[in-house]
C-alpha positions, 0 to 999 in steps of 0.5 A, a space after each residue: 753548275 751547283 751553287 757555292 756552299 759555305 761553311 757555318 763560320 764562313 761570315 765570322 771569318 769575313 769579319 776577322 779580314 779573311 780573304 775567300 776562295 772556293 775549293 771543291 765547290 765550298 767557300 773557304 778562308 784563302 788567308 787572314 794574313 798571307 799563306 807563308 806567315 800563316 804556315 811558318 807559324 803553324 810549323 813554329 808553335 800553332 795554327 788553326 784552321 777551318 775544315 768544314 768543307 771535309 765530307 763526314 760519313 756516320 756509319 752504323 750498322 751490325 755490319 761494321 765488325 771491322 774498319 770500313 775501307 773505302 779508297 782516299 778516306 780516314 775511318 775512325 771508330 766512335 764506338 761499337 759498329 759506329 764509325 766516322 768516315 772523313 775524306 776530301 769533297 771530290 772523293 765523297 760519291 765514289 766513297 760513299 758508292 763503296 760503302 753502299 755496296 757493302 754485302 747485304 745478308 740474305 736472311 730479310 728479319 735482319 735489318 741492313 748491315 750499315 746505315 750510312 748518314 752524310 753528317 758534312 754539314 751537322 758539324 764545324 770541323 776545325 784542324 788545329 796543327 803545330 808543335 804547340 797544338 797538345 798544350 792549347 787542347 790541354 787548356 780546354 779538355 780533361 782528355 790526356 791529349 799527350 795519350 791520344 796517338 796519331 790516327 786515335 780519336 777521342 769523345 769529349 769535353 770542349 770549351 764545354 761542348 761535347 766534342 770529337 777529337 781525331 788526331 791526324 799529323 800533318 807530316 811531323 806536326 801533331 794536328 788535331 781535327 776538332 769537330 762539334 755541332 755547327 751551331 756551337 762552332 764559333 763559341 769553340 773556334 773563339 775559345 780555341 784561339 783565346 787559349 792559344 793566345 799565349 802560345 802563339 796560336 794564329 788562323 790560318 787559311 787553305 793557302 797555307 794548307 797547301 803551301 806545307 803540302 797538307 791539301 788535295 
């Protein structure tokens, strides 16, 4: 049986009260409070949750003139032929399995189509959800947050770290992935709840991911 993995803030949740739980062989917040405060705040101004576990495939390649597509996943374009491929952990080798059987050209002076790098542990990846999510990113980022539709993404400035911004709405919450370089994620994590202190932004843990029925 694989060991537990852990996600890069997982320490700094256990110093903020979080209780733990394993999900899809990754240790993760259960709750820092209980799941039903935590999703009834998040329905009612804002939350912030920890999404690290989430696999994140770097695509790259001439290949890649449209949008790959590859079962339960999410593909967002981060520039031309480069794409970011997100889904859930038990999804990851059947995915990444698609994507490997991409066609290759028969003319062997080209190189491969795509390029395919597992990025899941080079970044923290937070999901900041509720009705109030637009005006704490709006404290952080010159990005017009307003502007970003659902499924957009976006490359940024964030708490003064580059950042990558997907939005993705839970139901008919606007939720935003923020994802950032694991070495900076607790500086962004701090700086996320400060601004959304005011608004009364609060974490919240993967129980309160499924009670709103936001989970695999």
């Amino acid at each position: 049986m694989p060991p537990t993995r852990h996600i890069p803030l997982l320490h700094a949740h256990e110093r903020a009260g979080a209780s733990l739980m394993e999900h899809h062989g990754w240790k993760v917040p259960a709750y820092f409070t209980w799941a039903q405060k935590e999703a009834e705040q998040m329905v009612r101004n804002a939350g912030l949750g920890d999404l690290s576990f989430m696999t994140k495939l770097d695509l790259k390649g001439w290949g890649l003139k449209t949008p790959p597509a590859a079962g339960a996943s999410r593909s967002w374009s981060l520039g031309p032929q480069h794409y970011l491929v997100t889904c859930e952990p038990p999804q990851r080798d059947e995915i990444a399995a698609r994507l490997r059987s991409f066609p290759a050209s028969h003319d062997l002076s080209l190189p491969p189509p795509l390029y395919i790098t597992d990025v899941t542990s080079v970044y923290a990846q937070f999901l900041l959800a509720g009705p109030r999510s637009r005006e704490i990113l709006g404290k952080l980022t010159s990005l017009n947050v307003s502007a970003l539709e659902n499924l957009g993404c976006g490359q940024v400035s964030l708490a003064h770290v580059h950042s990558i911004v997907l939005r993705e709405d839970l139901r008919e919450l606007p939720a935003f992935h923020v994802l950032v370089s694991r070495e900076y994620g607790e500086s962004v994590w701090d700086a996320i709840l400060h601004a959304g202190h005011e608004f009364g932004l609060v974490p919240f843990g993967q129980k309160a991911l499924e009670f709103l029925g936001g989970a695999a």
